[in-house]
C-alpha beads as a LAMMPS data file, in Angstrom:
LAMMPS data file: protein, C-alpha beads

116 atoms
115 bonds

1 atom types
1 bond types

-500.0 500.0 xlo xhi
-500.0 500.0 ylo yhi
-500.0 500.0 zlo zhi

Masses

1 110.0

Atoms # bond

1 1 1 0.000 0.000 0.000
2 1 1 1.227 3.311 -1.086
3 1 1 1.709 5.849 1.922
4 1 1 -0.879 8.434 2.664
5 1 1 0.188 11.871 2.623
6 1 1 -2.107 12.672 5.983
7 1 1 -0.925 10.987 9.198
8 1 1 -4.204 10.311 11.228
9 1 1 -5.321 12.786 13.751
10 1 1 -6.073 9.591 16.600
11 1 1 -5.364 6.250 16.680
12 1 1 -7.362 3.958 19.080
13 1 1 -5.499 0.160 19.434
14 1 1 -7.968 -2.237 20.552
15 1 1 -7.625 -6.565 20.372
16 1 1 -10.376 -8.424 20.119
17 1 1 -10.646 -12.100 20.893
18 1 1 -11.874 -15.007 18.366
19 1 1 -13.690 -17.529 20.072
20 1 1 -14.618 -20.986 18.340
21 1 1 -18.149 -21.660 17.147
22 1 1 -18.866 -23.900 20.109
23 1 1 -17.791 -21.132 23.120
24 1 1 -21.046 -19.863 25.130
25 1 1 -23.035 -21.118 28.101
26 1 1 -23.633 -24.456 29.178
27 1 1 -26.724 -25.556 31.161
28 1 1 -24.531 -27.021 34.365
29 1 1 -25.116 -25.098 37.323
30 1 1 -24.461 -21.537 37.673
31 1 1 -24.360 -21.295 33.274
32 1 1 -20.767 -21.176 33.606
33 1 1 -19.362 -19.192 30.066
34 1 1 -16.848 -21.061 27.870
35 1 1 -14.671 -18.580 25.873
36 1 1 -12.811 -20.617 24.275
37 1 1 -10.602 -18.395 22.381
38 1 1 -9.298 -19.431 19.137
39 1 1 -6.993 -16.394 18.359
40 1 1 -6.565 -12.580 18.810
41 1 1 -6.917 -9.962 15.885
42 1 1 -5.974 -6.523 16.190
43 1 1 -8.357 -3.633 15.886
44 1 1 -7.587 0.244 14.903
45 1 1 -9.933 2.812 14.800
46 1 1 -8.359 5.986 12.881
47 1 1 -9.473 8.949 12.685
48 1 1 -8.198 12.437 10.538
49 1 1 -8.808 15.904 11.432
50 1 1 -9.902 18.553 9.073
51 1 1 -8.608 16.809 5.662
52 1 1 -9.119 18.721 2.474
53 1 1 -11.017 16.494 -0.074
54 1 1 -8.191 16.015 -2.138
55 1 1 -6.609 13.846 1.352
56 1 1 -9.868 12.482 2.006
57 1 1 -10.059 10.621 -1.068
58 1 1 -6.568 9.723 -0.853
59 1 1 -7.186 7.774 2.304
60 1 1 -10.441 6.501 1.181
61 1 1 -8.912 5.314 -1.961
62 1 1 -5.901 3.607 -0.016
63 1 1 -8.206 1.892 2.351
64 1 1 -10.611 0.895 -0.721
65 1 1 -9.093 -2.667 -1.446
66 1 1 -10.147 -6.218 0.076
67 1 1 -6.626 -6.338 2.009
68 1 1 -4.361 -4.338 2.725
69 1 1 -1.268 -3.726 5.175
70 1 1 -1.085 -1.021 7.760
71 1 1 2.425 0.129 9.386
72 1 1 1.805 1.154 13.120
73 1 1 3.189 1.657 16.349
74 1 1 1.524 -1.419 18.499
75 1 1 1.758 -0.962 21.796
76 1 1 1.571 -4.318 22.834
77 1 1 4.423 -5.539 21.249
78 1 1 5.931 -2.255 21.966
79 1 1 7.077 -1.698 18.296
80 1 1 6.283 -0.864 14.884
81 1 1 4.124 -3.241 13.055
82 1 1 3.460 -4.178 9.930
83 1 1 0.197 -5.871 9.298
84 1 1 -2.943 -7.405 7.345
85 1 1 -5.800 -5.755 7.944
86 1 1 -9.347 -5.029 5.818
87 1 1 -11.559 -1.773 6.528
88 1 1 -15.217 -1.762 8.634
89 1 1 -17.484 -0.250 7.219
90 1 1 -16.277 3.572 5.744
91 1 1 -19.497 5.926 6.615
92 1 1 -17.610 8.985 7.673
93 1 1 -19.382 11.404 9.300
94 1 1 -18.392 14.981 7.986
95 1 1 -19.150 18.480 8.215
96 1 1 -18.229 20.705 5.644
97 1 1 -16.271 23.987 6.009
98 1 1 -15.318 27.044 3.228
99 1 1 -12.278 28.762 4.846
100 1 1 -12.587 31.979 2.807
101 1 1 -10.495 30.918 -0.294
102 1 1 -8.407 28.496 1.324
103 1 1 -10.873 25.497 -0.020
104 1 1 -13.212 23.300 1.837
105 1 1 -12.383 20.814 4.312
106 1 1 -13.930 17.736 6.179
107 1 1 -14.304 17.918 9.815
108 1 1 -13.193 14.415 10.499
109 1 1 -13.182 11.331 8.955
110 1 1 -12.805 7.977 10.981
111 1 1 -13.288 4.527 10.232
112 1 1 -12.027 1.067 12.010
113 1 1 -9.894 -1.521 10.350
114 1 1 -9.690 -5.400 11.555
115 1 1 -6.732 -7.316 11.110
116 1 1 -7.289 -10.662 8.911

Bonds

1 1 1 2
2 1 2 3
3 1 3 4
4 1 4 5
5 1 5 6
6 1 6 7
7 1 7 8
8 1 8 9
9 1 9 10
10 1 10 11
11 1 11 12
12 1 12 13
13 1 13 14
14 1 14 15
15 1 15 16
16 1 16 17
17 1 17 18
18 1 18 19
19 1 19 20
20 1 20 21
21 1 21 22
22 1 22 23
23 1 23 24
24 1 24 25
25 1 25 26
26 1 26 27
27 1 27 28
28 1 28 29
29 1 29 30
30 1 30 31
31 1 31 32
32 1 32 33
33 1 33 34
34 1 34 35
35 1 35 36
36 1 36 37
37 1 37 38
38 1 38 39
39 1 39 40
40 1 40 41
41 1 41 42
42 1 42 43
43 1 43 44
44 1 44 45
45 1 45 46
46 1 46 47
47 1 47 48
48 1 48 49
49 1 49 50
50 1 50 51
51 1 51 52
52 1 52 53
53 1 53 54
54 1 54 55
55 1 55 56
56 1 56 57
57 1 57 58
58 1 58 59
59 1 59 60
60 1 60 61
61 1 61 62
62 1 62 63
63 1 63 64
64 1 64 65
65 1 65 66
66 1 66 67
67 1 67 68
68 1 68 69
69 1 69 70
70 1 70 71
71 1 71 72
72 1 72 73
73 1 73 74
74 1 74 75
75 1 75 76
76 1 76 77
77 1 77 78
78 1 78 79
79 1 79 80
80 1 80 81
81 1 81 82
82 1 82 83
83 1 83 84
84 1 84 85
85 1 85 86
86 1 86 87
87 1 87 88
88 1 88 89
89 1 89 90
90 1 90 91
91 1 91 92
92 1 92 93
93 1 93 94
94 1 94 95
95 1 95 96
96 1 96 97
97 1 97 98
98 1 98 99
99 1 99 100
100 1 100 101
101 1 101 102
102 1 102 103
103 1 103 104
104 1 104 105
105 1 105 106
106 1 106 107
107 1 107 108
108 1 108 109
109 1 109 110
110 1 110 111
111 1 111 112
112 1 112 113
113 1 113 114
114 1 114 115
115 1 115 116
């Protein structure tokens, strides 16, 4: 993946745990929970601040394929990291701002992306 010319604004790490088809509640006293985690994937939500549309696209259009790999610092593993990931789902909320000749700009956009 090309780099983006707009480093995000925030970056929220998150890990979310796989657990296999069969994990859930049994009927033995008390309904004791079975997790039963398969495997961890990691989660980022991103978010830019006041993009023009010209970066907006860019980052849409970089996050646009099936796959794709995302270079971050992971604070887990305490290092940078270069991983899999695909995109959630890409509804941005925006507002739109005219800064007297200096163009328009977004007032955020934000999405998540899951790693595969």
């Amino acid at each position: 993946m090309k780099a983006i010319s707009l480093d995000p604004s925030s970056l929220v790490w998150g890990l979310q745990d796989i657990s296999s088809s069969d994990a859930g509640r049994t009927h033995a006293a008390g309904n004791p929970m079975y997790k039963m985690r398969t495997s961890q994937k990691r989660k980022l939500d991103i978010t830019w601040t006041m993009p023009t549309p010209a970066q907006a696209s860019e980052i849409l259009k970089a996050f646009n394929p099936e796959y794709f790999y995302v270079r971050y610092f992971d604070p887990m593993d305490n290092q940078r990291e270069t991983r899999l990931f695909y995109a959630g789902d890409r509804s941005a909320p925006f507002k739109w701002y005219d800064l007297r000749g200096k163009g328009t700009r977004f007032a955020t956009l934000s999405f998540n992306v899951i790693e595969r």
